[in-house]
C-alpha positions, 0 to 999 in steps of 0.5 A: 225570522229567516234564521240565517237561511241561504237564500238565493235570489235570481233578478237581473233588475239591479234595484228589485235585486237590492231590495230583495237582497236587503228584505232577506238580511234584515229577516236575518238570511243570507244572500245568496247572489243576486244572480241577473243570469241563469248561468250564475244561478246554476253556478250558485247551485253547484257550490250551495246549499239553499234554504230558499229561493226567489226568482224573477220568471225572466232573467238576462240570458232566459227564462228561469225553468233550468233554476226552478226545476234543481230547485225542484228537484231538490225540495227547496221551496221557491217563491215567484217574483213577477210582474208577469203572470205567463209564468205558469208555463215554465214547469208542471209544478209550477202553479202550485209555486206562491207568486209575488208580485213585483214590487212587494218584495218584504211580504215574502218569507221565501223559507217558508215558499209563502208570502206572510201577508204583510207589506 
């Protein structure tokens, strides 16, 4: 389905992060992280180029606005993961972002920045 899309992941919860991971390779994508920080996130986007992402609101050393704007900024479509629904103030364009909510992580297809309604 994914098609060997890069997709990053940012979440610094490590088995929300490992089932994300494992819904993007059995789609046929490719991980791109876990990234648990901002930092690495920013790192992963220096040295990639991305098909998609999805991204946890708040992760080890803050919230995720820095990530979600270069996405931005670059057209790579974003789904928001989040048990939390604040996140709508990380950035103007972001209540037009899809939202999934934790613990639905194989209803995303995050190359197409929707969910596809299956869980």
């Amino acid at each position: 389905m994914l098609g060997d899309a890069s997709i990053l992941i940012c979440e610094d919860e490590p088995f929300i992060a490992m089932d994300l991971a494992m819904s993007v390779e059995e789609a046929g994508g490719r991980v791109l992280g876990p990234a648990a920080s901002i930092r690495e996130a920013m790192e992963i986007l220096r040295f990639n180029k991305l098909t998609g992402a999805i991204l946890d609101v708040n992760l080890a050393d803050g919230v995720i606005t820095p990530v979600v704007e270069q996405l931005l900024e670059r057209s790579v479509p974003v789904v928001i993961q989040t048990g939390r629904p604040s996140f709508r103030a990380l950035h103007p364009e972001s209540g037009r972002l899809p939202v999934l909510q934790a613990g639905c992580a194989r209803a995303a297809d995050p190359r197409a920045g929707r969910s596809n309604g299956k869980g």
